[in-house]
C-alpha positions in Angstrom: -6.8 2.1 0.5 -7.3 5.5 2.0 -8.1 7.1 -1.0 -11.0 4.1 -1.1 -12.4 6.7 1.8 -12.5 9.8 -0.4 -13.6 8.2 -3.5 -17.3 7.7 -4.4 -17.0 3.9 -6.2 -15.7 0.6 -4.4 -11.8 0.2 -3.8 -9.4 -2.5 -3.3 -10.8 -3.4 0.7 -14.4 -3.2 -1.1 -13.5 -5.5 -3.4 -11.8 -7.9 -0.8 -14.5 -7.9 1.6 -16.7 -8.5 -1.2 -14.5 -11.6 -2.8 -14.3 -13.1 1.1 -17.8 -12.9 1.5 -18.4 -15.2 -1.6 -15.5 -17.4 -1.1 -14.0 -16.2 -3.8 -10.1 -17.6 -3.1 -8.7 -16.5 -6.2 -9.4 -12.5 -6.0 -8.8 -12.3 -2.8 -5.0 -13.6 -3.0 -4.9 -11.4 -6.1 -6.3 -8.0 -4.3 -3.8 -9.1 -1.1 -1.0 -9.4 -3.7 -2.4 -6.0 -5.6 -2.1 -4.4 -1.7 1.1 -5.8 -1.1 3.1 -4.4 -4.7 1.6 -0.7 -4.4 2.8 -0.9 -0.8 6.3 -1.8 -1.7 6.5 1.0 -4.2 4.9 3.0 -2.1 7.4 2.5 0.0 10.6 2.5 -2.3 9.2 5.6 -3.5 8.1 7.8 -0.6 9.7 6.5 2.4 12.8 5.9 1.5 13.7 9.0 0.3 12.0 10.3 3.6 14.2 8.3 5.6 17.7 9.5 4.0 16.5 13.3 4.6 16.0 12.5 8.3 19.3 10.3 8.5 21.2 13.1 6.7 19.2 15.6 9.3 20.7 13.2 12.4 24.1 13.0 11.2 23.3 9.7 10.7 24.6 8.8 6.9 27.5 10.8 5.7 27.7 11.5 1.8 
């Protein structure tokens, strides 16, 4: 949703402000689910591997 600041057209927290406003039930459990699978990969993607580097740095996981 960051990038929702940088960009020029309507995002994901446009779009769920937008289905709240007009009760719209469905799209906002689908735009919370949306949120909720980019920031799982997000994090299997980015922070994990962030988080072995630092471990390794610390001593803290041997391989």
């Amino acid at each position: 949703m960051a990038g929702e600041l940088l960009s020029n057209g309507p995002g994901l927290g446009y779009s769920l402000r937008y289905a709240q406003d007009y009760a719209r039930m469905d799209q906002v459990i689908g735009i919370i689910i949306i949120i909720g699978v980019i920031g799982a990969i997000v994090d299997q993607i980015v922070f994990s591997k962030l988080e072995k580097n630092v471990m390794k740095r610390w001593g803290l996981l041997k391989t």
